[in-house]
N, C-alpha and C positions, 0 to 999 in steps of 0.2 A: 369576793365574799359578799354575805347579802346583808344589806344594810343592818340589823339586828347581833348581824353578829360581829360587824366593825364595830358598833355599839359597843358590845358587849367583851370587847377588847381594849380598845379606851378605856372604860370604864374602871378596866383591871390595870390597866398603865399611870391612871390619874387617882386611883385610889380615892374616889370622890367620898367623904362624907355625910352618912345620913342626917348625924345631927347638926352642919351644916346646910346641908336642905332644908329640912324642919327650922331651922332658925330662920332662914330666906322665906318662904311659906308662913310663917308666924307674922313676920315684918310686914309684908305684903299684903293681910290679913283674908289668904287664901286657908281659910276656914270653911268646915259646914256644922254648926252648931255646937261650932269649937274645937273640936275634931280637924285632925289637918284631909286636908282634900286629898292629896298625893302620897302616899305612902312606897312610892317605887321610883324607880329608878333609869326609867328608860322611857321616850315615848312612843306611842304609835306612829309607823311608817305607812304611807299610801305612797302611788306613782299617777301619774298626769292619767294615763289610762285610766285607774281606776276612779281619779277625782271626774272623768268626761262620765261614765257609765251612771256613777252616783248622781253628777248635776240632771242628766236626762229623766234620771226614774224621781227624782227627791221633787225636781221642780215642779214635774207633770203631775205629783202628788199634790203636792198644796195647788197649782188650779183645779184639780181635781174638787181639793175641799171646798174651794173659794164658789164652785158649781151646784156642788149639791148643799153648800148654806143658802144660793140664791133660789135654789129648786127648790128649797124646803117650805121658802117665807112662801109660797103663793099654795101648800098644798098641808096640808094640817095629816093626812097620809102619813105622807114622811114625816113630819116631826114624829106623830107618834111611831112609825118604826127604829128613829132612829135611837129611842127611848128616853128623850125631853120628859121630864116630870114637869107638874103643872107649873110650876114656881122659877124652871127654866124657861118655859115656853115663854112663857110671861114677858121675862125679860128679851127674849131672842126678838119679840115682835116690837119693841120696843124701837123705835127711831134712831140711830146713833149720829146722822149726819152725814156718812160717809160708806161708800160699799165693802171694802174690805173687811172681812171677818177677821183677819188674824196677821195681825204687822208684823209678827213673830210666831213663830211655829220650829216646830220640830219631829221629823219622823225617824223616829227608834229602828234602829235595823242592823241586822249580823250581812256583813259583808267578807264573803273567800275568792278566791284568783278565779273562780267560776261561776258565780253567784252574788247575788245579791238579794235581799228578802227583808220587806218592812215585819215587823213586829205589831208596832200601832205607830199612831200619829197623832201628836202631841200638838192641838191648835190651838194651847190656850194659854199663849205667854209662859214658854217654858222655862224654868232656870236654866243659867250655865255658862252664857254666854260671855258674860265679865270673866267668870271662873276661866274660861276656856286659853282668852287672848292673856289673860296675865300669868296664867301656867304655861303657856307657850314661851312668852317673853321670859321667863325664868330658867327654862330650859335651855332657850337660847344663849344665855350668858352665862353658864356653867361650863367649867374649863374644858368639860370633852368637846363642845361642839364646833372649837376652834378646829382641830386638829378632822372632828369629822367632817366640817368643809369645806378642808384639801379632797375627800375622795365624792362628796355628790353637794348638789344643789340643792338647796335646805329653804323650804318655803312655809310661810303660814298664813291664816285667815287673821286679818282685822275686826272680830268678829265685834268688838267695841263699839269701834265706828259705824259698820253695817247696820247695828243697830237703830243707832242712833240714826243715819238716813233716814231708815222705815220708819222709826217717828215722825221726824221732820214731816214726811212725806205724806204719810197721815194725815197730821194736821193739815199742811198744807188742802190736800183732798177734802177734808173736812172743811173747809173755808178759812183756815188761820191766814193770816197776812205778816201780822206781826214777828220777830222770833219768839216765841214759848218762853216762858217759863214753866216746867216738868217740875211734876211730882212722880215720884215711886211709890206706889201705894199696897202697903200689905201689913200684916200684925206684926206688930212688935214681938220680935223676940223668935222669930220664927226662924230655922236654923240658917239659911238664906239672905240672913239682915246684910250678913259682911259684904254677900254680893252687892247688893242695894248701895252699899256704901260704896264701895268701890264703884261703881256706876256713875255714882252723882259726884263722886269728885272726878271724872274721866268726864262726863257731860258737862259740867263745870268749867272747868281746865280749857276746853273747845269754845266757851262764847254759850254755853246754855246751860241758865242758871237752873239748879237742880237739885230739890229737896229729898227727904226721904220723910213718908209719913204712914201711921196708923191712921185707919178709915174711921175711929175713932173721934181722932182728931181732925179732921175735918170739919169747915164750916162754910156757910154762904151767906154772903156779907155783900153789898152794892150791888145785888147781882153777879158776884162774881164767886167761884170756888176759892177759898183760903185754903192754906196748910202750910205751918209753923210761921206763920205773920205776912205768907204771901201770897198774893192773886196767882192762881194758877189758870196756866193756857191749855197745858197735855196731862193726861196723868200715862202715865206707863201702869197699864193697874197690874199688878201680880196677886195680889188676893183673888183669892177663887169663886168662881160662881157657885160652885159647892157653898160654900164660906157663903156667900153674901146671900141666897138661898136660906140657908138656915138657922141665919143673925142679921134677919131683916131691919133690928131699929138702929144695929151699931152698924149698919152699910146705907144708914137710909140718906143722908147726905150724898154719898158717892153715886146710888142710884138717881135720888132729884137732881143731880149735878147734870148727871148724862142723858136725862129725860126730858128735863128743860134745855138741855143743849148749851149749859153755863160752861161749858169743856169737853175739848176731845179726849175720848178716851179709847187707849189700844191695850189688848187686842178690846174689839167689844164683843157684847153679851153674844152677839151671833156665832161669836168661835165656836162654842158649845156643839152646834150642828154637826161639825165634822170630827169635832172633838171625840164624839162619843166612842169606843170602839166598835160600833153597831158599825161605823162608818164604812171598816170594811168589807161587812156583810151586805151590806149595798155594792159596794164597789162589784165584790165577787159571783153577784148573782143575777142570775139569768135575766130573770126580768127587769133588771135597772137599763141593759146594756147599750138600751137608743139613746142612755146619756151620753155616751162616750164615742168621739172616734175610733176608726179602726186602728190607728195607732196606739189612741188612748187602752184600748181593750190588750192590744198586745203590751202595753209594758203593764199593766193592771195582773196580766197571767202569768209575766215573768217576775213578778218583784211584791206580788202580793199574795199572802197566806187565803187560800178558802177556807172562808169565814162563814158564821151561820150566827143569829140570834137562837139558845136554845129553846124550845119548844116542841110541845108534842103538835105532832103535821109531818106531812113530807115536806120534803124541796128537792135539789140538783147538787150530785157533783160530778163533774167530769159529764155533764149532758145528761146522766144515770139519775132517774127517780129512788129517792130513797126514803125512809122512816125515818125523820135525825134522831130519836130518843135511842132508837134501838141500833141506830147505827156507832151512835156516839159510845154506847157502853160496851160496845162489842169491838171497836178500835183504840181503846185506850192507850196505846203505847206510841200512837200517831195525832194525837190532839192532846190541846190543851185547852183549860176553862178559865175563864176572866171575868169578872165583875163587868160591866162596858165601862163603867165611869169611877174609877181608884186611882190612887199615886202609888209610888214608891210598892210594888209589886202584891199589893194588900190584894188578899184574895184568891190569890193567880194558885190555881190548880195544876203541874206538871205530870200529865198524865204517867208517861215513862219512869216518872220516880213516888209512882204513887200506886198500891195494891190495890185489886180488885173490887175488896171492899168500900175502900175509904173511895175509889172513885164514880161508884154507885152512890154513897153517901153526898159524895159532892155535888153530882146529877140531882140528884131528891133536893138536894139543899137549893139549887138555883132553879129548881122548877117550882119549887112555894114562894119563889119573888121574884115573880115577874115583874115587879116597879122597879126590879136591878138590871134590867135587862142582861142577863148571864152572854157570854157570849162563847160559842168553839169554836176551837182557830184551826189546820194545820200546825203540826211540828216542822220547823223551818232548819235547816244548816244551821250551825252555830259556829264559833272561830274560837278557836282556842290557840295561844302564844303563849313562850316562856317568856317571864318577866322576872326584871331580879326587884325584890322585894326588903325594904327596910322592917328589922323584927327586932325584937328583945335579944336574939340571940347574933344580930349582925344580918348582913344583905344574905339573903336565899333566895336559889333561883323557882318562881312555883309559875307550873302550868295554870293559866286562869284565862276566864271567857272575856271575850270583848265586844261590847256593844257597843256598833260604832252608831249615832245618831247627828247627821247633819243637820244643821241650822239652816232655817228660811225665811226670808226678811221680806217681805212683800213680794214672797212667791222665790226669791234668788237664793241663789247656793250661795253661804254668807261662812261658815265656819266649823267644826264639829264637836258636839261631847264625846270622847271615849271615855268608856266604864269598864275598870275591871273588876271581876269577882269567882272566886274559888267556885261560889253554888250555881243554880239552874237563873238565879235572877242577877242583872247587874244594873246597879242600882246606887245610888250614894246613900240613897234612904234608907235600903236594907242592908247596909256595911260593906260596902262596897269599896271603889276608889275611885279617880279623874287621872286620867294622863292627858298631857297634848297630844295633837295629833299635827304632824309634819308629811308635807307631801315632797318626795325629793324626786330627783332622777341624779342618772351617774353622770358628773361635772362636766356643763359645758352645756347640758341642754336646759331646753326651760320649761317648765309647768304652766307657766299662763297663770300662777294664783302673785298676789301680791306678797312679796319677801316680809320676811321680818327683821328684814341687815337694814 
């Protein structure tokens, strides 16, 4: 039987509980703005195969980014195609100390037994990761998993620790000597705090002392960055360049911190560069391709959606000269339309689930703002699994999509968010859920990823 549905046998033999989950989740303080993170019941399965195919295309992605952040600082071109507004740009040119754009990253993507296909690529210190390894470890110690480790090999990501490396490692790059003391830095109150907290008690716990602060609060004292009465060495910033952008006197500390070079800070302002989802529209088009190896161009074709910044002009697809305005209105049911630079699926246009009208409308609407840089993607495979689902009315089983998005820590395959969601976006932001994700094989062989026994 296929792993899923030994699951899903257990499951019914152990009579597991929802509001004993919910209590475990509660304790644990796997929350997203209070809201429990997991509302199901089962986690996501991978096999060593598909964890080798994901490492090749996820990791060639973030050097990818790591390339055209370095390409961008020496040509003012790219930034502006990549659609940096002046107040990014600003900071991207900024000194940080250190090369690495993005100690943490993450690229978004629907993965099937034949396929694989990024969505976007998240260079900018994405949530998830605390979320990811302690919903794992929860999983794990829930009475089915005993009995399902008589029939395969049950593995998971450290994504905790990974982390924390890629700090380390940072700094270190960045000239630290010392061990750090880490700040977490983002607003107060922002649905994501419980991560933060769970983070700096896991950094903590390890020998690295670990605050959690509003940018706010912050100050600079001896020359040195403070937050909550101490010299900080790293910040982990999570607050967004968005955010700091457009509340320039409450980020202006965290900006002089990193410009004077009073502290390492990851990811820095240069993540932004690949952040954008223009990112892919370079990736996929014609004229960038002497960036890239021959390799690089072959998994870019297999695992990345053609992408276009919209605008009236021609360009390329498939080698073919076209009009994109008028080609985009005329294939609706095969593209989608994206803001380049949003969270949580704000914006996002699905062509296929959207009339004639409203996607003409939506066209009009992103061609009067060009400072959003709009962008058309490909419609890509999506994966849809039954999952038994905790409700009001008891466990149900509902088909729903999964977005699987691996984690990258200074470029390495480190861990995964899965998301699931009934609608066209999966998302924690737009009502969404988190499962772990477990890579097994049938008992006896091994995965190569580090266990969680």
């Amino acid at each position: 039987m296929d792993p899923a549905g030994v699951w899903r046998q257990l499951l019914a033999e152990h009579a597991l509980s929802c509001d004993e989950v919910a209590g475990r989740m509660r304790a644990e303080r796997l929350t997203f703005g209070g809201r429990l993170l997991c509302p199901f019941l089962r986690p996501f399965f991978l096999n060593a195969t598909d964890e080798t195919r994901v490492r090749l295309a996820a990791e060639t992605l973030a050097r990818l980014g790591e390339r055209v952040a370095q390409a961008a600082l020496v040509s003012p071109a790219l930034v502006t195609e990549l659609g940096l507004n002046d107040g990014e740009a600003r900071l991207a040119r900024l000194e940080p100390g250190y090369a690495t754009a993005s100690t943490a990253s993450r690229a978004d993507a629907f993965i099937l037994p034949d396929s694989l296909h990024f969505a976007e690529y998240n260079a900018e210190s994405p949530a998830g990761p605390g979320y990811a390894q302690r919903l794992g470890e929860l999983f794990a110690r829930l009475p089915v998993m005993a009995p399902f480790r008589e029939r395969f090999d049950v593995a998971m990501h450290q994504s905790i620790e990974r982390l924390l490396e890629a700090l380390l490692a940072s700094y270190r790059e960045w000239g630290g000597t010392a061990h750090p003391v880490v700040a977490i830095v983002d607003w107060r109150g922002v649905p994501t705090w419980s991560e933060f907290e769970l983070l700096a008690a896991a950094f903590s716990s390890v020998g690295t002392a670990t605050v959690v602060s509003d940018p706010r609060d912050l100050e600079i004292s001896g020359g040195r960055l403070v937050a909550g009465g101490r010299a900080i060495d790293l910040v982990y910033r999570r607050v967004l360049i968005n955010d700091i952008v457009a509340r320039p006197e409450e980020c202006r500390v965290l900006v002089e911190a990193y410009e004077k070079r009073l502290v390492c800070v990851a990811n820095t302002f240069r993540c932004k560069l690949p952040h954008k989802k223009t990112f892919f529209a370079l990736l996929t088009d014609d004229r960038h391709q002497h960036l890239f190896t021959t390799d690089e161009r072959d998994i870019i074709a297999r695992h990345v959606p053609w992408t276009r910044r919209l605008a009236e002009g021609r360009t390329t697809r498939g080698g073919t000269s076209i009009d994109l305005v008028a080609y985009v209105r005329q294939r609706r049911e095969g593209l989608v339309l994206k803001p380049s630079d949003e969270y949580g699926g704000s914006g996002v246009t699905l062509g296929w689930e959207t009339g004639p009208k409203d996607w003409d409308d939506a066209i009009d609407r992103a061609l009067r703002e060009p400072e959003r840089a709009w962008i058309v993607q490909e419609r890509i495979p999506i994966r849809r699994e039954t999952f038994p689902v905790c409700t009001d009315d008891g466990v149900v089983e509902r088909e729903l999509l999964v977005d699987f998005a691996p984690f990258l820590f200074r470029g390495r395959l480190g861990g995964y968010l899965t998301r699931l969601s009934a609608s066209g976006l999966a998302n924690v932001t737009s009502g969404g859920g988190q499962v772990p994700a477990f890579v097994i094989d049938s008992l006896g062989a091994s995965s190569g990823v580090q266990s969680d026994r």
